[in-house]
C-alpha positions in Angstrom: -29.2 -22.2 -2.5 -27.7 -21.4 -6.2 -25.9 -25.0 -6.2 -24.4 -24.4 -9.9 -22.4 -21.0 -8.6 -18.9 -21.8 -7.8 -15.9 -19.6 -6.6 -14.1 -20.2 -10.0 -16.8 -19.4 -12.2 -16.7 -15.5 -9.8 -13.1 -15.9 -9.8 -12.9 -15.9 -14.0 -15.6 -13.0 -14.2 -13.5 -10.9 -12.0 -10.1 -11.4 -14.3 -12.4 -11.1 -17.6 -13.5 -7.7 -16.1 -10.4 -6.5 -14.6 -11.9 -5.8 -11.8 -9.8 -5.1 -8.7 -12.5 -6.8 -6.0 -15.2 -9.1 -5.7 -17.5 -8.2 -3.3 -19.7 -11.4 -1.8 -22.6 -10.8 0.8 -26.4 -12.6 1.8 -29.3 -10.2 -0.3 -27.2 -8.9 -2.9 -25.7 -10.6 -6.3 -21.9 -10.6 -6.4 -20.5 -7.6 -6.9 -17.0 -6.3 -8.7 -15.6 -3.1 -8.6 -14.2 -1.8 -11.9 -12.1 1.1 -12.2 -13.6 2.2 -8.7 -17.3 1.6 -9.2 -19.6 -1.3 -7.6 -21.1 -3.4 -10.0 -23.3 -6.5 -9.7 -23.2 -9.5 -11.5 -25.7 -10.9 -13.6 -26.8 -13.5 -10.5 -29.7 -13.9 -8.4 -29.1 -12.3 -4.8 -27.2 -14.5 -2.6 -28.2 -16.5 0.6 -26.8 -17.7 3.6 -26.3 -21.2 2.4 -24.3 -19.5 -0.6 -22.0 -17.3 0.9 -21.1 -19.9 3.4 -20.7 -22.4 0.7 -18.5 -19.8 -1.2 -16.6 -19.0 2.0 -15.8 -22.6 2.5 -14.8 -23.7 -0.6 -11.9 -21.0 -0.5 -11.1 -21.7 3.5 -8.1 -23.7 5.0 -9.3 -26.0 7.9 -7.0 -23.1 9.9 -8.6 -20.1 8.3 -12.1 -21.4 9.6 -11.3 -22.1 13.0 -9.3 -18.3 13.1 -13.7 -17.0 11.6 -14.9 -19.2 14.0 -12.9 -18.0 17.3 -11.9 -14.4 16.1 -14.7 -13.6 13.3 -12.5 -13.2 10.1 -9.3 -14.4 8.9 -7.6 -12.5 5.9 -5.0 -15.4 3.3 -3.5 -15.5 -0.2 -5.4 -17.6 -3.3 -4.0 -18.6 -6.3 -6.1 -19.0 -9.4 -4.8 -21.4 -11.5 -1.9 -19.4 -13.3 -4.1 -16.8 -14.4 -4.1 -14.6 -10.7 -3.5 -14.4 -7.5 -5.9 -12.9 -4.9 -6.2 -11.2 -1.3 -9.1 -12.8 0.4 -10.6 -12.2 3.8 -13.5 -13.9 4.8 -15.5 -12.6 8.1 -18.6 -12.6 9.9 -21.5 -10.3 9.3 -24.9 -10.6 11.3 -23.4 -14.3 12.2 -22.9 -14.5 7.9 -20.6 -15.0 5.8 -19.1 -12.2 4.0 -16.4 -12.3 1.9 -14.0 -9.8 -0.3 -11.0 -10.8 -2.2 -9.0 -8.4 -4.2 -7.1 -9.4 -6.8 -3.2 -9.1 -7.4 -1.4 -7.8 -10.2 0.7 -10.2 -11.8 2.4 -7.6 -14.1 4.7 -5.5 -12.2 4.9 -2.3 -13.2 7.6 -0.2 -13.7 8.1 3.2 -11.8 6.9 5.4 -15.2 3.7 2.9 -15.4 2.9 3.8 -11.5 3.7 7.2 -12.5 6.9 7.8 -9.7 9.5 10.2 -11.0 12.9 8.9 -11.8 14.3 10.7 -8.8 12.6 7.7 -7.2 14.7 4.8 -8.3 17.8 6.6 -6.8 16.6 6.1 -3.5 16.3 2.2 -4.0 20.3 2.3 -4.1 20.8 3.7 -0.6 22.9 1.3 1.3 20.6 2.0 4.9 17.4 3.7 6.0 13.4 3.3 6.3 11.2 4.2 2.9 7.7 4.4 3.8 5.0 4.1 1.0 2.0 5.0 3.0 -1.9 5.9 2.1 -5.2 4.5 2.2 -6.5 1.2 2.1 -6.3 0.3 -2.1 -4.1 3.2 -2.9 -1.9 0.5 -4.5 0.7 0.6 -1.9 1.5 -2.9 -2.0 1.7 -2.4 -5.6 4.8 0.3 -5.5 6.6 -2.0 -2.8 6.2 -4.5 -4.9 7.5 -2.8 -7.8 10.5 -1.4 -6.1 11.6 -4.6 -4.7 11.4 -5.7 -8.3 13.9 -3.1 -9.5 16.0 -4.2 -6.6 15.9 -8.3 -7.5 16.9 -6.9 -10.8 20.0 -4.6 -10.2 21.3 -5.5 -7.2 23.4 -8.2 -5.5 21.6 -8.8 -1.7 19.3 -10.5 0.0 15.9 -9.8 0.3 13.6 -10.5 3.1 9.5 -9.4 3.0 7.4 -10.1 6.0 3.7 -9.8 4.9 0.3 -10.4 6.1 -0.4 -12.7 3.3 2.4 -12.6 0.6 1.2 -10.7 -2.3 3.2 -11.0 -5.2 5.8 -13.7 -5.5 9.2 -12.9 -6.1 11.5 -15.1 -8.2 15.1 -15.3 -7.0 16.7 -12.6 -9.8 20.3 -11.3 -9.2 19.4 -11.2 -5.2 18.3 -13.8 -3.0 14.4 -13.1 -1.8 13.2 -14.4 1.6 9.8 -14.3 1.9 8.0 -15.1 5.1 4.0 -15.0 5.8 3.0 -13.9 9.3 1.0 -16.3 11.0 2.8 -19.4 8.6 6.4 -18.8 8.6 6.6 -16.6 12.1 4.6 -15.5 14.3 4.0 -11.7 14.0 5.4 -8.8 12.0 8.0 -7.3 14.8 9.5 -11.2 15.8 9.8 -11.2 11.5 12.1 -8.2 12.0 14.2 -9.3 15.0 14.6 -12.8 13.4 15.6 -11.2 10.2 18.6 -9.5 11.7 19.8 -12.9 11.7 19.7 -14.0 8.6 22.6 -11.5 7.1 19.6 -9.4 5.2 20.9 -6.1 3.2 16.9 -5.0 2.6 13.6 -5.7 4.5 10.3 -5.0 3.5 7.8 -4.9 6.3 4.1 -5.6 4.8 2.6 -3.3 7.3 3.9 -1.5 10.4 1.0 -1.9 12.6 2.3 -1.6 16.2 4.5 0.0 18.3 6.5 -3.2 18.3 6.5 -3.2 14.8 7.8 0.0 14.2 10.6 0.2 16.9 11.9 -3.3 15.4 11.8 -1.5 11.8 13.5 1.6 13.0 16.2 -0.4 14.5 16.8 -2.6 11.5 17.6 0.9 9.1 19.5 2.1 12.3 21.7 -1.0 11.7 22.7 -0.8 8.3 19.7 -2.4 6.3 17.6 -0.6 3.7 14.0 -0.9 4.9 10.6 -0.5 3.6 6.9 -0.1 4.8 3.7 0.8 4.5 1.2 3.2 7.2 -2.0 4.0 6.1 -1.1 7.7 6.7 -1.9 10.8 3.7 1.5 13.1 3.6 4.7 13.3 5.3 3.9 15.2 8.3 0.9 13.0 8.9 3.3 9.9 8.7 6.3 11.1 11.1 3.8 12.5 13.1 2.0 8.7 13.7 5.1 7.1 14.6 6.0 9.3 17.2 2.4 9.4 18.7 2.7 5.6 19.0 5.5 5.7 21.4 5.4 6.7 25.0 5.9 10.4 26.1 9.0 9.5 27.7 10.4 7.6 24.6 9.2 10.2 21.7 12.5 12.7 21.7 14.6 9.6 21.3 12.3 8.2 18.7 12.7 11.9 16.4 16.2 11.5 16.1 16.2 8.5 15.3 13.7 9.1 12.6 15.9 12.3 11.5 18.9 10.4 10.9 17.5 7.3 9.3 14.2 8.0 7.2 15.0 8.7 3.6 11.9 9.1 2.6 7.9 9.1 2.6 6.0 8.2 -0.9 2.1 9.5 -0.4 -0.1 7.9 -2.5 -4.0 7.9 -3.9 -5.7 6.2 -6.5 -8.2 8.5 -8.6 -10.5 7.3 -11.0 -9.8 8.6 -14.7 -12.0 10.7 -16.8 -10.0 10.0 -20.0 -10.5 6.7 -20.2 -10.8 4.0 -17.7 -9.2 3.2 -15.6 -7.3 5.1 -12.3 -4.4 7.1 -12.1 -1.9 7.5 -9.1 -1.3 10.8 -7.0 1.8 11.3 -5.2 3.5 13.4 -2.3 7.1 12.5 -2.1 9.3 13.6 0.7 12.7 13.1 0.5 15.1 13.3 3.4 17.1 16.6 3.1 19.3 18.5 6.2 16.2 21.0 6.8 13.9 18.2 6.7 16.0 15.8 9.3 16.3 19.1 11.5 12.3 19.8 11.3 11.8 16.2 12.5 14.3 16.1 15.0 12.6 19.8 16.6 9.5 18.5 16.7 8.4 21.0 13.9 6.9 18.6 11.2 4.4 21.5 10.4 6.8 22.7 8.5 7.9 19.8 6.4 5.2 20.7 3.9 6.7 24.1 2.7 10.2 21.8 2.7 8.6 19.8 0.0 7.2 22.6 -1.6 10.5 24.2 -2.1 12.5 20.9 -2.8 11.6 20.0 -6.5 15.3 19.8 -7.5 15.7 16.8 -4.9 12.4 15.2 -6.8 10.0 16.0 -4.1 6.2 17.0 -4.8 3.4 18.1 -3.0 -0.4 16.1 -3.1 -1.4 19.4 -4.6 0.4 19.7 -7.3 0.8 16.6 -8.4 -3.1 16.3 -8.0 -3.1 20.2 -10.1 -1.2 18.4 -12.9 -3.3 15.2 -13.5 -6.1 17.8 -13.8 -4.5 19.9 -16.1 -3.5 17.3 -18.4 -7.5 16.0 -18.4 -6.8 13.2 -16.3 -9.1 13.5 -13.2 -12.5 15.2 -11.9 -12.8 18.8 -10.7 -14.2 17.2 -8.1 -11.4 14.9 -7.2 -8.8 17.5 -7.8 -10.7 19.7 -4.7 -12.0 16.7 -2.5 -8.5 14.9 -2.4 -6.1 18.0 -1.9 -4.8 19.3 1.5 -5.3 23.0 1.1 -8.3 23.8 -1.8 -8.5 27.0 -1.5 -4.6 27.7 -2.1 -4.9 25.2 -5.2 -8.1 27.1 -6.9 -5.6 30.5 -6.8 -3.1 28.4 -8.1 -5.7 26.7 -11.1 -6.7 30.1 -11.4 -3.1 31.6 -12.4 -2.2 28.1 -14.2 -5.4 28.8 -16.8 -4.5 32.6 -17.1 -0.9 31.7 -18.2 -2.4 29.3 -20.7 -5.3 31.2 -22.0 
């Protein structure tokens, strides 16, 4: 066992390298991904009596017993007042693994993420559901937090989050900010909801809207007046409305479309890419914006065709992946190869390139 390796000393390297994770597992040195690439540490290969140690050192006499009975438990770290990290520790092979990504402490502003402006107008509607959805580390939790920011700053409400852990900490600004941890404050994400209805809120950001429960509980609450906001880890508009309905029962869907149609204002898409400029990664966006056709495709069970809606709805500030992805290509942002591998319809976007580079050349 390496009894001079501590969790700060792996904690430090991974501010001092901006790295976004830090990767810990038995046979391999540490690892921390930078700008999207895996890279080890200068350290011997870990053991089993290391990782463990490592895992312990971080771990909560709770967040053990939830390893030991349900192999893994996911919390919130501080680091001094340099950081903050996501941490969940688990069970591989009867080992302990461990990954903990680190938290921005900067907000950014919607320019930085690189939203249109069109954006911040929707942060001002009195009622409705926003969904930011995506991948896993597409910086979703990043936007939220960024738009509740905007929000604490310009508004006067109240604020409740519900996450699965808290994230980024928000200060009390011109609103009041509630912020309750599932599993500490209450007990899951949907009970969050119901118990928030309570508690006089004007805006609700759910952390994650992973069950039915979930969902119909967030769908109610913008049905009742309250600006709310989640996250799905859905790519594209269609693919979002189109997993909320599928959650629900047969007998329940019709009813659920409408009431997405009337309160959905909008869905925010988003990727990370890494940067070939310099590095670093860059954001890709689809944004659908709630317009009449849009509300009726939803409500008709045609949510095929809300891509050509967002095609032809620019003036309301919606964008497709495509070209959003075709314009961080063409001002020498990203890959070829991302540009291709990350967009819905390829071929359509090479025609498109194609005519683009003719115009220009």
């Amino acid at each position: 066992m390496n009894s001079e390796l501590t969790m700060e000393d792996l904690l430090q390297a991974t501010v001092d390298e901006g790295s976004s994770d830090l990767h810990i597992r038995v046979g391999v040195p540490p690892m921390l991904r930078i700008n999207g690439s895996l890279t080890p540490l200068d350290i011997p290969p870990l053991t089993e009596e290391d990782t463990e140690h490592l895992a312990r050192s971080i771990s909560q006499e709770d967040a053990m017993a939830e390893i030991e009975d349900h192999g893994g438990a996911d919390f919130a770290l501080p680091f001094h007042d340099v950081a903050r990290f996501r941490v969940s520790v688990f069970k591989e092979r009867s080992r302990f693994g461990i990954v903990l990504r680190q938290i921005p402490s900067e907000l950014l502003s919607l320019k930085q993420i690189g939203l249109p402006e069109e954006v911040k107008e929707l942060l001002f509607k009195p009622r409705g559901l926003i969904l930011v959805t995506g991948p896993t580390g597409s910086g979703k939790s990043t936007t939220l937090a960024s738009m509740i920011d905007i929000i604490n700053r310009q508004r006067d409400l109240h604020i409740i989050t519900v996450e699965d852990p808290i994230e980024y900490y928000h200060p009390h600004k011109k609103c009041i900010v509630t912020q309750r941890e599932v599993g500490h404050d209450v007990p899951s994400f949907a009970e969050a909801i119901r118990r928030a209805l309570r508690q006089d809120p004007d805006v609700i950001l759910v952390g994650e809207m992973r069950d039915l429960e979930t969902m119909q509980a967030a769908i109610t609450a913008a049905e009742t007046g309250h600006l709310v906001f989640a996250t799905l880890h859905t790519t594209g508009a269609t693919a979002t409305v189109d997993r909320i309905v599928d959650a629900f029962p047969p007998d329940q869907q019709e009813q659920v479309r409408t009431q997405l149609a009337v309160g959905l204002v909008a869905v925010i898409s988003q990727l990370l890419l890494k940067r070939v400029d310099k590095p670093g990664r860059v954001a890709s966006f689809e944004i659908m914006i709630s317009t009449p056709a849009i509300r009726s495709r939803i409500r008709d069970n045609k949510t095929f065709q809300i891509d050509s809606d967002i095609q032809t709805g620019s003036k309301f500030g919606m964008v497709t992946l495509d070209s959003h992805l075709m314009g961080l290509y063409l001002r020498g942002l990203i890959s070829y190869d991302d540009l291709i591998t990350k967009s819905k319809d390829p071929e359509t976007l090479v025609q498109k390139l194609k005519q683009e580079l003719q115009k220009k050349g």
